[in-house]
N, C-alpha and C positions, 0 to 999 in steps of 0.2 A: 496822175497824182498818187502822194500813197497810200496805201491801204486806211487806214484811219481816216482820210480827206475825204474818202467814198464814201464807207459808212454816216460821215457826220452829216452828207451831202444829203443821202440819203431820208434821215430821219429830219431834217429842217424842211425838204421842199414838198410842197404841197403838193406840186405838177409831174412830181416823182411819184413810180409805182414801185408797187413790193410786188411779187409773185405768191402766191398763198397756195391752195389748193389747185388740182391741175382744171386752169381755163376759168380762174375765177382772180378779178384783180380788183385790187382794193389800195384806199389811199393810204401810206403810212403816216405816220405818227407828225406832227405840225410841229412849229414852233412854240407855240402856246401850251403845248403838253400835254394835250390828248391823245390819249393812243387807241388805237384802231384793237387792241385785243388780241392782236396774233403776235407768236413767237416765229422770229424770223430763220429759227431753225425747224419747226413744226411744219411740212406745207398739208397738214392733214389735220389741223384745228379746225374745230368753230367758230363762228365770230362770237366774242364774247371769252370763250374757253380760256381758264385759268392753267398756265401751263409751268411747271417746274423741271427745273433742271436737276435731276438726282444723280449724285456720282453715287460710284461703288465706293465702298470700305473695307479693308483686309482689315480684322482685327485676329492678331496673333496671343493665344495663350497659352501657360503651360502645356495644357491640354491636346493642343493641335490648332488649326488657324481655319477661318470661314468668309467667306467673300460673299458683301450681303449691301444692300442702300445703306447711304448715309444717314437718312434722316429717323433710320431704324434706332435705337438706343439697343447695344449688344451686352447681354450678360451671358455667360455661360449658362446654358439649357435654359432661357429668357425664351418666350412666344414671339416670333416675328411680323407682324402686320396683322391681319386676321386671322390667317389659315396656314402660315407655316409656320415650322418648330425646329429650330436649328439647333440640336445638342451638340457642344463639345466634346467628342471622345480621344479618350486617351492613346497614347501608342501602344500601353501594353509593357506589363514586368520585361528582363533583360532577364542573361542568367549568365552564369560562368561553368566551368568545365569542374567536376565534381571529380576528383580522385578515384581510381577505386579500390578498394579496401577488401578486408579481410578479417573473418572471424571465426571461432570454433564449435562446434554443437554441443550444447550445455552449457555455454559458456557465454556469459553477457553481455552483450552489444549495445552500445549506443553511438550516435553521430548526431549532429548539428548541422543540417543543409539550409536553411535559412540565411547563413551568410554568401552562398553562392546567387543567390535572388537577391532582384534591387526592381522596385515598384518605378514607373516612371513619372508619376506625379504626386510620391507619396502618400500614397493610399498603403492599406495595411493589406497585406499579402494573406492568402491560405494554403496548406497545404496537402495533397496528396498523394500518396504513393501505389505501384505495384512492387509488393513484397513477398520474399519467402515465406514460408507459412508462421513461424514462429515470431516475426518482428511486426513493429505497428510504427504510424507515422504519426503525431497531435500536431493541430491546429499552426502550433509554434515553426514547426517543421525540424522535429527533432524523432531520428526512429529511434527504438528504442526494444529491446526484446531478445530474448536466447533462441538461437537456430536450434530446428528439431535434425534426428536424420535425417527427415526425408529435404533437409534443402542443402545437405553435403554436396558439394563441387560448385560450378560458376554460378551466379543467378544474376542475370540482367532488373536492375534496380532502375523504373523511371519514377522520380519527381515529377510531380506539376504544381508550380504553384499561379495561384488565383488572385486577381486586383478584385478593386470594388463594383468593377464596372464587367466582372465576368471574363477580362482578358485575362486568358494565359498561358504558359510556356512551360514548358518541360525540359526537361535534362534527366540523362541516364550514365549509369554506372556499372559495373561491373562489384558484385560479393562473392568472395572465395572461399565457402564455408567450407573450413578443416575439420577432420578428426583431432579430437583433442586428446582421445581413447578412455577407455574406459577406468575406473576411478577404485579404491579399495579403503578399507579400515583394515586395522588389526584384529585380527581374529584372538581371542584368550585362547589360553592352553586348556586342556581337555583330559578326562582319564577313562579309563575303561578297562575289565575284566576279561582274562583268557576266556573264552566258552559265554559270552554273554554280550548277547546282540548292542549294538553300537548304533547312535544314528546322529545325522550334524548335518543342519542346513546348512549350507554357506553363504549361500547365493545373498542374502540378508549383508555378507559384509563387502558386497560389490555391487556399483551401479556404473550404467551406461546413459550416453545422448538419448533424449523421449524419443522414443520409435526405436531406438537401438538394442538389439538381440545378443545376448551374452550366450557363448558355451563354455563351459567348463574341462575343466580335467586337473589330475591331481598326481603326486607321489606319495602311494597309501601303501600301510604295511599288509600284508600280503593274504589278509582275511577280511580285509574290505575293496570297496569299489564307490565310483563316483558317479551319479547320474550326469551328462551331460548336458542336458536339458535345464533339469533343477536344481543342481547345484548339491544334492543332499548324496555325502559319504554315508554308507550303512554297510551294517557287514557282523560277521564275529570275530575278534581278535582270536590268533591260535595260538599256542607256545611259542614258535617262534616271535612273535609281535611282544613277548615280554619286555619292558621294561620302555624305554624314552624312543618316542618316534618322532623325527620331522617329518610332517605333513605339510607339502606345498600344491598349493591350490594357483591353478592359471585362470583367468575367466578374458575369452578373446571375443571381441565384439565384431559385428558383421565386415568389417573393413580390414580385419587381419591384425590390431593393433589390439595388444595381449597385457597384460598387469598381474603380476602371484602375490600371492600374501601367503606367509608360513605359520603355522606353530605346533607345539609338541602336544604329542600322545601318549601319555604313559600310562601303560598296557599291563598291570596289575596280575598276581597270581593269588587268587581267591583260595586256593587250594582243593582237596581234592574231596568229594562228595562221598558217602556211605547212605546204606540205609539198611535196617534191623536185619540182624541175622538171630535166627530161631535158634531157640536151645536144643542143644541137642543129647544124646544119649552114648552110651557103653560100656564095655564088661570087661573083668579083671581078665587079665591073660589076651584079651583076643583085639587083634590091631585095630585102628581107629584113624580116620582121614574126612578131612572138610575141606573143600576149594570155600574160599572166602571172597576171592578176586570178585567175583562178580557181586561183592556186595558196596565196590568199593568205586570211581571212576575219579580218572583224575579231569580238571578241568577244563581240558582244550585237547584238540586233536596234537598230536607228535608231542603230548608229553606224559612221561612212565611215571 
């Protein structure tokens, strides 16, 4: 007969047995509608024993998906039965491929990497970096900051950013910090006297990248000189430095990249010094001679 004809045979006749536990038989279920208490799929009941049929549930969320009893009521990070606790966790931010870029020491940088990250369940992202020394990264995920010298040539740049749930992911870059070289003002024009010491910072009207070391050098008239170091022209002008001098000043910063700034020196003639000559004496008829020269000097050397 078919399948359904058995079972109904089953559960009407009295003189029919069911199998329950092994070596234990029991009447099934009458006409009248009493039922013997066992599930005909259980053979390991009680008699009595209230028995349910639990399927499983796949509930899929945003989140990710969890396989649990039906008759569980599922919420995202919801308590399940007594003693388990089924959180949904996320997959975790994505990222895209970051550019890489380039900037020069001293000179201001910023980026926006926040649009290379996408959250995967819309949680709000955070951000952090490994950076060269001078840049910084906020919350936002925007760096932001002037390279010093010391992060001139390549520096491998990784982001990470952070979901709400601690997941996250990173991306790295490549920064190609240039010399930009070193930078200058106008220096004003200047005067000074033949035989009379001279002196002029310069170093004041040039700057370099932080950490970056300037030397100097100059085209000076020919009674001064220039510290290399510090920048400062001193010296005496002599005769020959009379009158309008360009003075050009080079200041080259640790990488070879040089910047002059010019201006004139006019080199003055103060004129020439005396100092008392004693009266002196002599007689009718008989000759009479004074050197004077040596009362007199003119004011710079190579001039009569």
């Amino acid at each position: 007969m078919p399948n359904n004809d058995i079972l109904d045979d089953l559960l009407v006749r009295p003189d029919k047995a069911v199998r329950k536990a092994e070596g234990v038989v029991e009447p099934a279920r009458s006409n009248q509608g009493n039922e013997s208490g066992y599930d005909l799929t259980n053979p390991n009941l009680h008699h009595g024993a209230e028995a349910k049929y639990a399927p499983t549930l796949q509930i899929v969320s945003k989140a990710g998906s969890i396989v649990a009893s039906a008759e569980a009521g599922l919420h995202e990070g919801q308590t399940i039965g007594e003693s388990s606790h089924l959180p949904v966790g996320g997959s975790g931010p994505i990222a895209t491929i970051i550019a890489d870029q380039s900037a020069y020491e001293g000179h201001t940088f910023s980026l926006n990497v926040s649009g290379h990250f996408k959250p995967s369940t819309g949680d709000p992202l955070t951000f952090s970096a490994k950076l060269p020394t001078g840049l910084g990264i906020d919350a936002t995920g925007i760096i932001s900051g002037t390279p010093t010298d010391s992060d001139f040539g390549n520096s491998r740049v990784t982001v990470t950013a952070t979901d709400a749930h601690g997941q996250a992911i990173s991306e790295s870059f490549y920064l190609a910090v240039g010399d930009g070289g070193p930078t200058a003002t106008a220096i004003a024009n200047q005067s000074a006297y033949e035989g009379h010491s001279f002196s002029l910072n310069v170093s004041n009207y040039f700057a370099a990248a932080a950490g970056d070391a300037l030397t100097f050098s100059a085209k000076l008239p020919a009674g001064l000189s220039i510290d290399a170091h510090t920048g400062v022209i001193s010296g005496t002008p002599n005769d020959s430095d009379f009158g309008n001098n360009l003075i050009t000043v080079t200041a080259t910063d640790a990488h070879g990249l040089a910047i002059s700034e010019s201006f004139n020196l006019a080199v003055g003639d103060s004129g020439p010094t005396a100092t008392a000559i004693a009266n002196q004496s002599s007689f009718e008829g008989q000759s009479f001679a004074l050197n004077v020269s040596s009362h007199f000097a003119a004011p710079a050397a190579g001039d009569t």
